[in-house]
Rosetta silent file (secondary structure, phi, psi, omega in degrees, C-alpha in Angstrom):
SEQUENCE: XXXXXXXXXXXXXXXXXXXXXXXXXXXXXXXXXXXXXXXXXXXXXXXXXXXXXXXXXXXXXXXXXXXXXXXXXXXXXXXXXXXXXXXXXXXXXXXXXXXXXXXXXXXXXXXXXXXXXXXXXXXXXXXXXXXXXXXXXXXXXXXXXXXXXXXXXXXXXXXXXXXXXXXXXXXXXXXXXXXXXXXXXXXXXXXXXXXXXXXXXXXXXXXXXXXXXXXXXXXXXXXXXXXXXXXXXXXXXXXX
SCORE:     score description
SCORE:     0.000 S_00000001
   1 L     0.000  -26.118  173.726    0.000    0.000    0.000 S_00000001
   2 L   -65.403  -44.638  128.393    2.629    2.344    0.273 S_00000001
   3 L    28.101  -84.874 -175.127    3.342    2.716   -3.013 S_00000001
   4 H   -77.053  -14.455  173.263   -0.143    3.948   -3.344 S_00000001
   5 H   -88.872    6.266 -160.580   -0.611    5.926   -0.524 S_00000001
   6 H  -125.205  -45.059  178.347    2.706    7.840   -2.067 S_00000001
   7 H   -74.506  -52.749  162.464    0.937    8.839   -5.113 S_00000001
   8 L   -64.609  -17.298  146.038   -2.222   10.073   -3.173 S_00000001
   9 L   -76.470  -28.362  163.091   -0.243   12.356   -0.880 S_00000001
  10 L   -76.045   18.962 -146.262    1.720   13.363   -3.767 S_00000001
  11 L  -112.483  160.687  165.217   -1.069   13.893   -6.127 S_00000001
  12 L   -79.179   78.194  173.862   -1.954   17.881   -7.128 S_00000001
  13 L   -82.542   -6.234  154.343   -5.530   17.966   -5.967 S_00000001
  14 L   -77.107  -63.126  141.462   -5.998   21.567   -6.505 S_00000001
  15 L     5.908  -36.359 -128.912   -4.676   21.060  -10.529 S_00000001
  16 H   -74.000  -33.406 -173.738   -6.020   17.870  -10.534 S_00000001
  17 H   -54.660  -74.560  169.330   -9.554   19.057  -12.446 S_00000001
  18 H   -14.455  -50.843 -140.016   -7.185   21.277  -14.879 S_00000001
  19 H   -92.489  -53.538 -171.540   -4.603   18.292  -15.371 S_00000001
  20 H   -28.743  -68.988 -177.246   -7.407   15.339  -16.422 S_00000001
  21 L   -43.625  -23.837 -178.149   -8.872   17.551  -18.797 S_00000001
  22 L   -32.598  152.227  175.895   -5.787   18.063  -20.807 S_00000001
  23 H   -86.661  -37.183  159.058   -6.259   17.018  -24.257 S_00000001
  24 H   -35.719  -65.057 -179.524   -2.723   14.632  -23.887 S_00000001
  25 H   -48.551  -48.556  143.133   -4.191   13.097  -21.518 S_00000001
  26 H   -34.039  -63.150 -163.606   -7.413   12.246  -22.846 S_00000001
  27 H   -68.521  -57.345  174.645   -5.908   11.236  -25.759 S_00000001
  28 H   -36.898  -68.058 -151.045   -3.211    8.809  -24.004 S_00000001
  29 H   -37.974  -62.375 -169.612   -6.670    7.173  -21.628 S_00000001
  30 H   -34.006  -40.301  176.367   -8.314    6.963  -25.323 S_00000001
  31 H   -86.546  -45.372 -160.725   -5.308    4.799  -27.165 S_00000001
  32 H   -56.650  -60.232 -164.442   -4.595    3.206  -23.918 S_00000001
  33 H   -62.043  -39.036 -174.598   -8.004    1.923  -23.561 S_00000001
  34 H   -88.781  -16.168  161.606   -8.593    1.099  -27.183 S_00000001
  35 H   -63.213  -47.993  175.626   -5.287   -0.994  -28.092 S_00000001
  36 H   -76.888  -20.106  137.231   -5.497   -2.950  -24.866 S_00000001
  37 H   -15.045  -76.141 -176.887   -9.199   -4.037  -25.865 S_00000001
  38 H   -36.850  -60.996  179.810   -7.849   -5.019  -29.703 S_00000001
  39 H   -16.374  -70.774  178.925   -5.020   -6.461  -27.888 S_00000001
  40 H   -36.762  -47.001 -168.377   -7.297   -8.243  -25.927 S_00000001
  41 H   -68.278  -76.741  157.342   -9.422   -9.337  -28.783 S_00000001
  42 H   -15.398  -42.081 -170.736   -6.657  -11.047  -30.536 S_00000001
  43 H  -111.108   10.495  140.443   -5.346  -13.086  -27.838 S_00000001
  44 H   -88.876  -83.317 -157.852   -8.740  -14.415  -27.344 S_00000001
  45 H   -35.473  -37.743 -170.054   -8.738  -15.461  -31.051 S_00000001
  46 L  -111.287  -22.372 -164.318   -5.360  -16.670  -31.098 S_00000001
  47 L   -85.951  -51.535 -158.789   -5.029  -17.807  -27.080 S_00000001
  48 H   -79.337  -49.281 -162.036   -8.414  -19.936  -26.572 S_00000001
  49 H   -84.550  -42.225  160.751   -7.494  -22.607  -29.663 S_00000001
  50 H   -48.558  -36.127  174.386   -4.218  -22.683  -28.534 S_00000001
  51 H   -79.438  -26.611 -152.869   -4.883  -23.234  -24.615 S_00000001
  52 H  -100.435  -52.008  179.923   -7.547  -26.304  -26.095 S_00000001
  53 H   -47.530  -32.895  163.468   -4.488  -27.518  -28.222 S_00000001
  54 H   -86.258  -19.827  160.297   -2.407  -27.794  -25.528 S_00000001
  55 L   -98.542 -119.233  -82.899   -4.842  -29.512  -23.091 S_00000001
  56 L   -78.675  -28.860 -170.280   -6.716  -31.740  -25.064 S_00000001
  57 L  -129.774  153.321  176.980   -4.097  -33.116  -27.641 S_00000001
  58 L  -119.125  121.711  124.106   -0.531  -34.782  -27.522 S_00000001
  59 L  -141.509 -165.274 -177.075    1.650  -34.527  -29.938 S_00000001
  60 L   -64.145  142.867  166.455    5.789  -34.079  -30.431 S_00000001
  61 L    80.938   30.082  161.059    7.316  -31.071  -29.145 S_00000001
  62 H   -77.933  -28.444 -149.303    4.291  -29.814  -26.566 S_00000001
  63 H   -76.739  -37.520 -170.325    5.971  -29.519  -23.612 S_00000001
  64 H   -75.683    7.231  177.877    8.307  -27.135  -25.995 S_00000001
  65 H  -110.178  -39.841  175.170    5.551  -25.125  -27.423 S_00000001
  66 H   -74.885  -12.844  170.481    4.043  -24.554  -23.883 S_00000001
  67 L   -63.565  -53.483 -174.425    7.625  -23.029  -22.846 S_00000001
  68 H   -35.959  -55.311 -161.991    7.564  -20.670  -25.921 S_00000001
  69 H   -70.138    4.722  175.757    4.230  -19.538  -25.108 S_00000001
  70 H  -130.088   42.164  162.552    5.274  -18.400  -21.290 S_00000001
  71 L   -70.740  -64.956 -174.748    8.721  -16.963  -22.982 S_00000001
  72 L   -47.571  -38.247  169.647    6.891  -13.288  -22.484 S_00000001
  73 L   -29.833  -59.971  138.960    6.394  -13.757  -18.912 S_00000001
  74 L   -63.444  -26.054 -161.079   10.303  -13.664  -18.393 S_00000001
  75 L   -68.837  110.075  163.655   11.457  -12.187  -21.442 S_00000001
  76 L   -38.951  130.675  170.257   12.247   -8.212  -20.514 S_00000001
  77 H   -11.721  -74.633 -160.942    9.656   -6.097  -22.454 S_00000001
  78 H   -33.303  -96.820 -171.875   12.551   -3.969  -23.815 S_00000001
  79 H     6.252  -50.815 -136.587   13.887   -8.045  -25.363 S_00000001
  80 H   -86.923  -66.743 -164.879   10.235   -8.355  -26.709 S_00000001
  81 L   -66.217  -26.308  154.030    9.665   -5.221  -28.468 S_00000001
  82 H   -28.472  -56.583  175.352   13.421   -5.782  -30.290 S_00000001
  83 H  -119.466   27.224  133.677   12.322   -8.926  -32.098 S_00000001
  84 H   -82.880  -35.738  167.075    9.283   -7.614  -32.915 S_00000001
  85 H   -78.867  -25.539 -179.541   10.750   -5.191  -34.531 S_00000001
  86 L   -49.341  -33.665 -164.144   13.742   -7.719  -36.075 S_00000001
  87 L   -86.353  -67.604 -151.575   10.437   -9.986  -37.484 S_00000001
  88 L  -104.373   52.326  162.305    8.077   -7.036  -38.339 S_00000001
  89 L  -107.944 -174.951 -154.833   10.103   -4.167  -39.368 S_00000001
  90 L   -95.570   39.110  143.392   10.002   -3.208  -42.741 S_00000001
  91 L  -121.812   17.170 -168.891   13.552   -5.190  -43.274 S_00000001
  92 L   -65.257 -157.593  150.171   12.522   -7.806  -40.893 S_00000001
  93 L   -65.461  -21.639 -165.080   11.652  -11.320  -41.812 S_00000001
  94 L  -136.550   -8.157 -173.151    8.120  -10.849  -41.980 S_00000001
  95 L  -111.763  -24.058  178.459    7.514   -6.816  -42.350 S_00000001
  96 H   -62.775  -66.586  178.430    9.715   -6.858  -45.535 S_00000001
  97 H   -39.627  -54.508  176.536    7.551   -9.479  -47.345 S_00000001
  98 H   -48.478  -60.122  172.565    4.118   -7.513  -45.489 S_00000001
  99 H   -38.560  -69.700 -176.933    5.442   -4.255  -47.007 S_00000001
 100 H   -60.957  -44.094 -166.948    6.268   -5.242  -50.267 S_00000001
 101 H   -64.094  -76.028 -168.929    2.729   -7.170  -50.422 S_00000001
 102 H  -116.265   -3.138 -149.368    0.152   -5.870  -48.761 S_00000001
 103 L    65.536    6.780  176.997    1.445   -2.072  -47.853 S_00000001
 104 L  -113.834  162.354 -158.128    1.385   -2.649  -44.658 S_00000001
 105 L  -148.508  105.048  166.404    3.750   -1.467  -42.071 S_00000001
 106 L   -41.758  -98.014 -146.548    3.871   -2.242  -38.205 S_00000001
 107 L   -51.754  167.376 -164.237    6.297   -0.663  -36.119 S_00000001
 108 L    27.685   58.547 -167.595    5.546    3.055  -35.083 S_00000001
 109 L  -145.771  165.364  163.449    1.834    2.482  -35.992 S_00000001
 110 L   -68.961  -31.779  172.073   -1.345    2.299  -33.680 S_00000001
 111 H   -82.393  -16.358  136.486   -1.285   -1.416  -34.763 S_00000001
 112 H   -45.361  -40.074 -179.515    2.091   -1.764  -33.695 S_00000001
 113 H   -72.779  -74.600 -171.457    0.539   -0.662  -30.197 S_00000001
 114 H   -53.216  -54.375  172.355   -1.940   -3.683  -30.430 S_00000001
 115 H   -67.377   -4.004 -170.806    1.121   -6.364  -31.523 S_00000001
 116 H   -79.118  -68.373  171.331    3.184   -5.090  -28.686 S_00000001
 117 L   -59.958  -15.112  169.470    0.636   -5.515  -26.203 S_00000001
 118 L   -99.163  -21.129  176.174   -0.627   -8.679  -27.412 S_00000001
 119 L   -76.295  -46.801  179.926    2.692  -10.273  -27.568 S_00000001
 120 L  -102.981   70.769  172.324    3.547  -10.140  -23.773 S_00000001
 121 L  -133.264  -35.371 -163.244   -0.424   -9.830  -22.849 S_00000001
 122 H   -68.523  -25.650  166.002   -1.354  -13.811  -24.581 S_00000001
 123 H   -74.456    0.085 -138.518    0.268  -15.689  -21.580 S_00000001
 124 H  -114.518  -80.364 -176.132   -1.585  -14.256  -19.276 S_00000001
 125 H   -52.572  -36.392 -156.792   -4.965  -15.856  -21.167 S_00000001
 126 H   -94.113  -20.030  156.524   -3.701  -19.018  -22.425 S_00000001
 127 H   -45.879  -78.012 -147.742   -2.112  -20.430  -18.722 S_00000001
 128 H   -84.338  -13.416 -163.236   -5.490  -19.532  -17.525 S_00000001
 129 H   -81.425  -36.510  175.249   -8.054  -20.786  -19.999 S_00000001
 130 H   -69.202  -20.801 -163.871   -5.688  -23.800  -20.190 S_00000001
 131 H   -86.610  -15.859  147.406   -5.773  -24.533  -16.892 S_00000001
 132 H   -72.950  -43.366 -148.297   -9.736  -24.698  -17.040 S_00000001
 133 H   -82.059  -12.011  173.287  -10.024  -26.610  -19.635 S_00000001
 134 L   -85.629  -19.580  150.521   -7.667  -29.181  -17.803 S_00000001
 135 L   -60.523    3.329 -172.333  -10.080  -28.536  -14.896 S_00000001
 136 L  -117.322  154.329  175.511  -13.044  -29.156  -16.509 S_00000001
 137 L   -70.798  104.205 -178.502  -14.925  -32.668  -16.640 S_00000001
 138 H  -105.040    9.469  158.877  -14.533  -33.916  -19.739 S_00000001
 139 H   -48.698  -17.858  174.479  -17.011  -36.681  -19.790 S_00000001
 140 H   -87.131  -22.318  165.269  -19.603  -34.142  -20.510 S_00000001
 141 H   -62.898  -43.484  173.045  -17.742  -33.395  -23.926 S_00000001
 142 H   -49.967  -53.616 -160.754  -17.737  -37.646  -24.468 S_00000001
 143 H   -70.903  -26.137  178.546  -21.163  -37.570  -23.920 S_00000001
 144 H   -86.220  -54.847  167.323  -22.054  -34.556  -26.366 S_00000001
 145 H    -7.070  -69.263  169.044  -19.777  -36.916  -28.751 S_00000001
 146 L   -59.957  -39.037  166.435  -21.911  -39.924  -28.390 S_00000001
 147 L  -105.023   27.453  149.330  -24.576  -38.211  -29.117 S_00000001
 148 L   114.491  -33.489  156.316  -23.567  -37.166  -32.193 S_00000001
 149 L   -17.162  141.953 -173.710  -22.190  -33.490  -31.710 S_00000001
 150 L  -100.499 -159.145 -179.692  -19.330  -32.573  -33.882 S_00000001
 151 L  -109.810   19.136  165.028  -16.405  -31.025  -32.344 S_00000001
 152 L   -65.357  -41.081 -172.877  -17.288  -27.592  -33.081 S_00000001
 153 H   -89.559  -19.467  136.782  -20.494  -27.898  -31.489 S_00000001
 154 H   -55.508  -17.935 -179.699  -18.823  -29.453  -28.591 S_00000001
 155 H  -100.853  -27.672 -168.486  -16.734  -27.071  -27.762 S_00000001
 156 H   -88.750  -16.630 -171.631  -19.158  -23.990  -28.619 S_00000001
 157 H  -113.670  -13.421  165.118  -22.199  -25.589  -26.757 S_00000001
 158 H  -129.297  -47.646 -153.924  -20.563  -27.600  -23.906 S_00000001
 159 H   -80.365  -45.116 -167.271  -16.630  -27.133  -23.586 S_00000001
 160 H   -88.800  -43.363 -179.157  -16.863  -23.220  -23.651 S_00000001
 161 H   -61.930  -29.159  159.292  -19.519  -22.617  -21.234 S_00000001
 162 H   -30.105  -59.229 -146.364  -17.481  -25.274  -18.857 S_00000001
 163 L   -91.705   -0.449 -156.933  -14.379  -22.937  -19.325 S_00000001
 164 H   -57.785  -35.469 -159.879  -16.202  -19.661  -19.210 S_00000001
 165 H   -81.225  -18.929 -171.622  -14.878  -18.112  -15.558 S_00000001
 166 H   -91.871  -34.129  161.751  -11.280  -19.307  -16.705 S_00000001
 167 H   -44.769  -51.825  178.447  -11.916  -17.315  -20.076 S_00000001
 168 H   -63.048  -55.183  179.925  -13.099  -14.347  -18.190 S_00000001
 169 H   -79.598  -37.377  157.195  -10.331  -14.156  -15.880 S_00000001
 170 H   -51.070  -15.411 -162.621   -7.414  -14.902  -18.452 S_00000001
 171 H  -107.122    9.994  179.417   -9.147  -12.117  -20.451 S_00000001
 172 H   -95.286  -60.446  164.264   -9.190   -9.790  -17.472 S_00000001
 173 H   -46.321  -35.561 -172.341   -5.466  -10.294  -16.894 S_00000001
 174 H   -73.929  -38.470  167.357   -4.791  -10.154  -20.466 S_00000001
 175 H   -71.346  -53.664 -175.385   -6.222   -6.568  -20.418 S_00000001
 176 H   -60.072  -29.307 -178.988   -4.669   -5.225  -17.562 S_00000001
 177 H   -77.074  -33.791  159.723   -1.392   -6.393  -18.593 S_00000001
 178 H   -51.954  -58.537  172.722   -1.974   -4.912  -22.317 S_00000001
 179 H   -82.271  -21.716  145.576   -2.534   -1.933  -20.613 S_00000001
 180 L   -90.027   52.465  168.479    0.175   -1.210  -18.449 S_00000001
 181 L   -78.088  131.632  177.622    2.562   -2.480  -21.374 S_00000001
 182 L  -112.026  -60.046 -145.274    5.474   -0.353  -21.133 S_00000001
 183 H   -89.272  -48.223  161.192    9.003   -1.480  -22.837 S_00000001
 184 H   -51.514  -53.604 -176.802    7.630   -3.657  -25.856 S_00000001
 185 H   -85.245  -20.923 -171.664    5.654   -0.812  -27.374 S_00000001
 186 H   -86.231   -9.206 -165.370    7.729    2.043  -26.908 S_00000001
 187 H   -90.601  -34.141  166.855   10.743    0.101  -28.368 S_00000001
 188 H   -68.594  -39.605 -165.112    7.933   -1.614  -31.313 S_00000001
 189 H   -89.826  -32.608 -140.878    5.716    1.325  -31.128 S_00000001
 190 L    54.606 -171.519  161.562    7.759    4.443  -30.332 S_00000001
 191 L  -139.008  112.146  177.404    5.964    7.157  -28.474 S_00000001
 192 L  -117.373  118.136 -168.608    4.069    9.397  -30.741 S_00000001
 193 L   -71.733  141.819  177.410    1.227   11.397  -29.038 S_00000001
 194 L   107.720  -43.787  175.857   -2.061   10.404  -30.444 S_00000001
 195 L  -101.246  -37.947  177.345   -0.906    7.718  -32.550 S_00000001
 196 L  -152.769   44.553  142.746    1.287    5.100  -29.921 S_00000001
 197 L   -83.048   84.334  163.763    1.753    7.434  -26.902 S_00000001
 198 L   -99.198 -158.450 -135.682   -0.173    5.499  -24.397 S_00000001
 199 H   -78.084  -41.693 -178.366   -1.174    5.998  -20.971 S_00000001
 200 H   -66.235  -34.794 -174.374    2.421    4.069  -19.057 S_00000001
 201 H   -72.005  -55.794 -167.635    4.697    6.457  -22.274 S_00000001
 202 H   -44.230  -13.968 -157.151    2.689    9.425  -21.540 S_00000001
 203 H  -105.107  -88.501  159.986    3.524    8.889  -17.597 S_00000001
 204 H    33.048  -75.935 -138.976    7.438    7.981  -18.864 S_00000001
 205 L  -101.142   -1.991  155.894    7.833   11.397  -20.648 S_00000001
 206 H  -107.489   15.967  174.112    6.085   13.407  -18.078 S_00000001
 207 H   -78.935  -10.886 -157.958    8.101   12.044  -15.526 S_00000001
 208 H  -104.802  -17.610 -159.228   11.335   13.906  -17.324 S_00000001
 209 H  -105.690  -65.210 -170.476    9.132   17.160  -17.842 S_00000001
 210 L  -134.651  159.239 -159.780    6.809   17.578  -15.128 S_00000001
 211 L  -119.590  -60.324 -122.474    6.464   15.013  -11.651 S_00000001
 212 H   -92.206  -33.778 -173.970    3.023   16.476  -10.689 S_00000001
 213 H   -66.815  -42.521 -175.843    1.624   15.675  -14.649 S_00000001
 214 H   -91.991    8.634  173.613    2.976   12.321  -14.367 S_00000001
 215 H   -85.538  -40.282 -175.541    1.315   11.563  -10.865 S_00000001
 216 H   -56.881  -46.112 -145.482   -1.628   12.473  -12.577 S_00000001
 217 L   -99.519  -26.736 -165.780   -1.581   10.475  -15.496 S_00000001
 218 L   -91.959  -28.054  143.089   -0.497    7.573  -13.056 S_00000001
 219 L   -43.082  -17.684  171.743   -3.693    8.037  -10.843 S_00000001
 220 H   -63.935  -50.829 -148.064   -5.694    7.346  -14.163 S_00000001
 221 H   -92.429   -5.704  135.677   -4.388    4.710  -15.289 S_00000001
 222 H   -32.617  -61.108  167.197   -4.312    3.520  -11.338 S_00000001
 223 H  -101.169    7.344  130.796   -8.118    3.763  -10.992 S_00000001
 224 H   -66.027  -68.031 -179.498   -9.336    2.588  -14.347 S_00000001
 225 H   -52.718  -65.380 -162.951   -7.379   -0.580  -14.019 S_00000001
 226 H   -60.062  -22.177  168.503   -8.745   -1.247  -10.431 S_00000001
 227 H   -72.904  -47.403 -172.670  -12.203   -0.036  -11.176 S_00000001
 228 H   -81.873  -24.853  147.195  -12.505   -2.129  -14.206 S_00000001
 229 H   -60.047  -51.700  161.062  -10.754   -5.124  -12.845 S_00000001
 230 H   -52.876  -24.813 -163.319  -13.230   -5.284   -9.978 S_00000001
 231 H   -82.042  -64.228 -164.193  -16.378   -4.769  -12.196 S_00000001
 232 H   -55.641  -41.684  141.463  -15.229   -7.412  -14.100 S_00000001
 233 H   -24.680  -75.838  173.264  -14.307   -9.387  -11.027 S_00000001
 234 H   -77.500  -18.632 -168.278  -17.384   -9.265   -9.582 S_00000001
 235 H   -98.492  -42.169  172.463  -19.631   -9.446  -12.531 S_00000001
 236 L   -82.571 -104.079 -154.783  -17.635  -13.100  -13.782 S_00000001
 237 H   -36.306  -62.638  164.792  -15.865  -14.706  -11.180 S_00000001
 238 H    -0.945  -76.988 -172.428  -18.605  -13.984   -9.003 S_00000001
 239 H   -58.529  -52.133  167.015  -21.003  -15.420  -10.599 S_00000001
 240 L   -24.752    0.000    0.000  -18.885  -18.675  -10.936 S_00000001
């Protein structure tokens, strides 16, 4: 708690109306909010068949696919956002070919923000969703089997509702961690306000400028994650 009790004695509460309003600021909450969402979205797309691959099926090399996928966990940001840019810059392995292709171009982009944040944000989801789905009873999938269910419609009509509170909470984690991404996006992303300054750069470069601006900015992004973790908290797990 001290920590936090250090920023709330330390915060400008006469400013404080003044400082919110800023249009930086705004603008950081605004990218902040909307990247870790995409983020989010993505690593539920790419996280839940992945988590079901690794509990449900054996073949060679899992145990070495489930390391990869909790490499971001250790891996420094900074490490992260490096060979993001090495694959998807526009001389990487993969951003030359993109480039050349389709016209598109990652790094220092708003979408760049979103591959940053999705890159160390997907262990977070697929540790917990797998970790239902190895918790979950699967005799009630055999049973939708037997009775004729394919395996789409097992997993969308028995298997997901099974897994839902482990869904919910990897995708809860998955956000919060997307959004206080720091090292990976500014080194993938840069920090350009409006387009990939969010709410942890904006706190960064107004820690070198101004202390009371970046207290501010750090109370935001303080009480949005904890308000929005709890709702979320309480409205899912809860309910479990």
């Amino acid at each position: 708690m001290l920590p936090l009790l250090g920023l709330l004695i330390r915060a400008p509460w006469q400013t404080l109306p003044q400082r919110l309003t800023a249009p930086g600021v705004l603008a950081a909450l605004r990218l902040s909010l909307l990247t870790a969402t995409l983020a989010t979205v993505v690593c539920l797309l790419l996280g839940v068949p992945l988590a079901w691959l690794l509990a449900r099926t054996t073949f060679p090399g899992r145990g070495f696919v489930r390391a990869l996928v909790t490499v971001p966990l250790v891996l420094p940001p900074v490490v992260g956002g490096v060979a993001l840019l090495l694959v998807f810059g526009r001389r990487g392995l993969a951003g030359e070919w993109l480039d050349a292709t389709f016209g598109l171009t990652l790094p220092f982009t708003t979408a760049g923000v979103v591959v940053a944040e999705a890159f160390v944000a997907m262990p977070f989801l697929v540790i917990s969703v797998e970790g239902a789905l190895r918790g979950a009873d699967a005799r009630y999938e055999e049973a939708a089997a037997t009775l004729g269910a394919g395996r789409w419609t097992t997993f969308r009509r028995v298997t997901l509702p099974l897994i839902a509170p482990g869904v919910a909470a990897g995708a809860v984690l998955c956000w919060a961690r997307a959004l206080g991404e720091f090292g990976a996006t500014i080194t993938f992303a840069g920090n350009f306000p409006g387009r990939t300054q969010t709410m942890p750069l904006a706190v960064y470069l107004a820690l070198e400028q101004d202390l009371d601006a970046a207290i501010v900015l750090s109370l935001v992004l303080l009480v949005v994650s904890v308000a929005i973790l709890a709702g979320l908290r309480d409205r899912w797990l809860g309910a479990a």
